[in-house]
N, C-alpha and C positions, 0 to 999 in steps of 0.2 A: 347366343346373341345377347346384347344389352337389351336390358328394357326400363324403365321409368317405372317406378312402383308407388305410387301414391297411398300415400298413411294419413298426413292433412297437408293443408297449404304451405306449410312449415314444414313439412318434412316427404318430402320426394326422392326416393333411394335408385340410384343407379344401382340395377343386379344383373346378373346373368340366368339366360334361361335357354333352356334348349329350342330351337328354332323350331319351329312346329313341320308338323308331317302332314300333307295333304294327301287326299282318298280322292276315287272315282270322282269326276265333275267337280272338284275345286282348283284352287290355285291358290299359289303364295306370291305377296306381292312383295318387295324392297321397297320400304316405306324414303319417298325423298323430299316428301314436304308432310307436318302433322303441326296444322294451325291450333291452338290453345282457346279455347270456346269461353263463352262467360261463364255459361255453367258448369265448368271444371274448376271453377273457384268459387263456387256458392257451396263453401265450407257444411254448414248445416246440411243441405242436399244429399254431397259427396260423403260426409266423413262416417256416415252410418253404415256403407256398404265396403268400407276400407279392411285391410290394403287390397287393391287394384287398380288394374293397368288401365288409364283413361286414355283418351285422347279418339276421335271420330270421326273428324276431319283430314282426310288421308288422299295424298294421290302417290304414285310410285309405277314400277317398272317391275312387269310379273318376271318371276327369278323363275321356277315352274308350273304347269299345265296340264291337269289331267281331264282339263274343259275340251272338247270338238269346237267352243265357241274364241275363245282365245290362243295365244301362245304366249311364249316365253321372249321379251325383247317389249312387247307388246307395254307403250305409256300410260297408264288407266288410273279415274278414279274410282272410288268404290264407295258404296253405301254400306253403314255400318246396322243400317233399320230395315225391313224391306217388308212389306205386305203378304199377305196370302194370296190376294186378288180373288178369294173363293167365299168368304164371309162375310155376314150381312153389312158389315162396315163397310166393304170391298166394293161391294155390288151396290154401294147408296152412293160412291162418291167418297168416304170417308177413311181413306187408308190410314192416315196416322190414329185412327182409333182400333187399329187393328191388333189382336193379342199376337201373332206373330210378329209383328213389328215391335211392337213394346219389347219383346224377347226376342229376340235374333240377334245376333251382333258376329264380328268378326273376333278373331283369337291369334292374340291377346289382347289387343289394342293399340291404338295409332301409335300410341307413345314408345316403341319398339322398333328394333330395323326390323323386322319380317311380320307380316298378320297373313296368315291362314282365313282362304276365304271360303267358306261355305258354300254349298253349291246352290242354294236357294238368292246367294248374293249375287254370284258370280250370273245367274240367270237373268235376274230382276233389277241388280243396283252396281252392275259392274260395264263403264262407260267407257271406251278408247277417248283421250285425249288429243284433240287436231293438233299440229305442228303447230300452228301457233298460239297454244295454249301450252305455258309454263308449270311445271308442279304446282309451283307456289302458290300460280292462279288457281290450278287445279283442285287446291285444297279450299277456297274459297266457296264451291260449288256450294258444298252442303250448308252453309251459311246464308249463303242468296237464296234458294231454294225454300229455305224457310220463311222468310221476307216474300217471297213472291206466292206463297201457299197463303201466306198470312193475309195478303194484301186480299187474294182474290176472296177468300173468306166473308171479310166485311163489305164486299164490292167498292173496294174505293176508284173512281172512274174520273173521268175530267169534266173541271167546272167545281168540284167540291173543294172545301176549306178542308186539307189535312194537319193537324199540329203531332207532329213529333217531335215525346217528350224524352229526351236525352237522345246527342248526338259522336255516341262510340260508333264503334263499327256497326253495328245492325241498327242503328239512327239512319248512318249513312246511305244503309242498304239501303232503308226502308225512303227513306229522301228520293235517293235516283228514280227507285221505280215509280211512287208516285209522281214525280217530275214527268217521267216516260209516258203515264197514262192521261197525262192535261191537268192534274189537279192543281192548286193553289199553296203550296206548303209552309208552314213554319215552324220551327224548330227551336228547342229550347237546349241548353245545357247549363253547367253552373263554373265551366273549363271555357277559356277564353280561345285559345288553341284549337278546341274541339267546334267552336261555335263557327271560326273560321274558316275550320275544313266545314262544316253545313253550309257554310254561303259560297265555299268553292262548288260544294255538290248541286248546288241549282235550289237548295231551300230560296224562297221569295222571300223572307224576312226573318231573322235570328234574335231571340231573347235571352239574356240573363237571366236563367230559372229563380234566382232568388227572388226576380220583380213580379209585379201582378201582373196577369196576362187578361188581357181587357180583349178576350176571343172569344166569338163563338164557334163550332169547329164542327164539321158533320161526321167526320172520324178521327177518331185521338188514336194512335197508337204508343205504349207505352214503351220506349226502350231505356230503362233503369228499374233497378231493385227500389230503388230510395223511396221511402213512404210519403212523402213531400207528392211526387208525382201523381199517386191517388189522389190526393187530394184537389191537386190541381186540374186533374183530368174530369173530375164534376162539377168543377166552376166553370170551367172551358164547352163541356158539351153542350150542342145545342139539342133542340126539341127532332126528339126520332131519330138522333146520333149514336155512335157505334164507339162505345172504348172499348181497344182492344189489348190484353198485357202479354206485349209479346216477349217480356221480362217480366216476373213477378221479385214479389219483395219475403221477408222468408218470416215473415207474421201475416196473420189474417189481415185481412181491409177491413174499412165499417163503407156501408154504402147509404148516400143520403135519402130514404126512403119517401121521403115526398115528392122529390125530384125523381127520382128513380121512375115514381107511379104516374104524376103529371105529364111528364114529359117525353116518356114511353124510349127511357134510355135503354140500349143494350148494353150489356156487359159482357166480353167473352173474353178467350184467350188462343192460343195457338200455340201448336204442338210440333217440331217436326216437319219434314217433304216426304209426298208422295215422288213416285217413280215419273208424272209428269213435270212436278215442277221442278225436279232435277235437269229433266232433258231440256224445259225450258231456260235454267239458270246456268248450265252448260251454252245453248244457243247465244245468251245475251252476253254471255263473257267473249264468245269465238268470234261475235259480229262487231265487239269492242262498243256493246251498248251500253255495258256497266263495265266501269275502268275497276276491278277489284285490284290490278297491281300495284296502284299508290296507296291502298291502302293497309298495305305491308310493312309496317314499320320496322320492326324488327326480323330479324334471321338468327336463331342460336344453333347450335347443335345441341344434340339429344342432354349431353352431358351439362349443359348450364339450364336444365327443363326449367331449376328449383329459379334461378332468376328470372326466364321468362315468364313465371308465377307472379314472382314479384312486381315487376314491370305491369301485368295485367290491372295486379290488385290496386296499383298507384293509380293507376288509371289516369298519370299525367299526359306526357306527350308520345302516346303510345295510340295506335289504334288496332290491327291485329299483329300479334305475335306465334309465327311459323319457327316450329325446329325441322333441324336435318339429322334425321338420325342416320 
């Protein structure tokens, strides 16, 4: 089978590998949509664990089945993370702090036509796809999921000022849902384009990230690497407000320590879905609460991965980029 073998952002090698063999209680899925995440370009991140096959975001059509719980024909997405449900993290509420989740993944990775699904996945993170859900959208799950793990995290609810800083695809995300829960939103980017899909998504007021943002905001979430955002995310908070970096930037922050103390900011971040907010980000795509299919820009196959890199890394008029392998 092809696969996509990632070395750095600059060099992604189409090779051949032997299609993987599944045991007792797994399955192999035909990967038909493998969306390209932000953090598969956060060079620094990736390039220290290189080469390897990335890619996470997957939905497909199981080719084989040695599960009792699926079959062969059968439309699915599949988690690539998946909890214990049995450790203390598990048992608090806290899956994505779990050491099985951290390590677990599918084989080889989305970037492939076939991934070999473990049987811990196939139990825990592996969903039937309703007919009216597309791959395409299908592969969008585990990116909403995140956004909606995230949201609930900091409790952001309706009546509160939310400002979301940079509006790519997890702005967007993170936009609709607050929208969905009554909040008040606004949205920054420094992409004219992008600002405009935020005011198509229901943000209440859009800014020019370059200008001063004269907000006070009771939860900022942060969606951009760029250092700029920190900074702006502690002028922006108000007193007992929640930033949270559901993008980081790939140097440390400084945090203004007197503000910090006065005004009793929190700081956190977000990691990942759990096995609910999957099922939940599954439900809001099938009831057509969150439109993820516009936000599909691009379609390559597996073999132009190296351009659909590029396309991310521009970060111009692009906002997710799905191959077909």
């Amino acid at each position: 089978m092809k696969v996509a073998v990632y070395y750095s952002n600059n060099d992604i090698r189409i090779e051949e590998r032997p299609k993987p063999v599944i045991k007792e209680g797994e399955i192999l899925v035909r990967v038909k949509a493998s969306g390209i995440c932000g953090t598969d370009v956060m060079e620094w991140y990736r390039q220290k664990k290189a080469p390897r096959i990335l890619g996470h975001e997957i939905a497909g059509e199981i080719a084989e089945s040695k599960s009792q719980k699926y079959k062969a024909g059968q439309k699915v997405f599949v988690s690539h993370h998946v909890p214990c449900n049995k450790c203390k993290y598990c048992l608090e509420g806290n899956h994505t702090a779990c050491e099985a989740l951290h390590k677990g993944n599918y084989d080889p990775g989305g970037y492939s036509e076939f991934v070999r699904v473990p049987e811990a996945n196939v139990n825990i993170g592996t969903y039937i796809l309703p007919e009216n859900v597309s791959c395409e959208e299908g592969a969008m799950i585990e990116p909403l999921a995140c956004a909606v793990r995230g949201q609930i995290a900091i409790g952001v609810k309706k009546g509160q000022v939310v400002l979301i800083l940079g509006s790519g695809v997890s702005g967007l995300l993170n936009i609709l849902l607050a929208k969905l829960k009554g909040a008040q939103v606004y949205a920054t980017d420094i992409d004219k384009s992008r600002l405009d899909k935020a005011k198509e998504y229901g943000a209440d007021r859009i800014i020019n990230a370059k200008e001063q943002l004269a907000i006070k905001a009771d939860r900022i979430i942060i969606c951009t690497g760029a250092l700029s955002a920190t900074a702006q995310a502690f002028d922006c908070i108000d007193r007992k407000g929640i930033i949270q970096f559901f993008a980081i930037p790939n140097k440390n922050i400084e945090i203004p320590v007197e503000d910090f103390w006065r005004n009793e900011i929190t700081v956190t971040s977000t990691y990942g879905a759990a096995p609910v907010d999957l099922e939940e980000a599954l439900r809001l795509i099938k009831d057509k609460k969150v439109n993820v299919k516009d936000m599909i820009t691009h379609i390559l196959p597996l073999s132009e991965i190296q351009k659909g890199f590029k396309i991310v890394l521009d970060a111009k008029d692009s906002l997710k980029v799905v191959l077909r392998p």
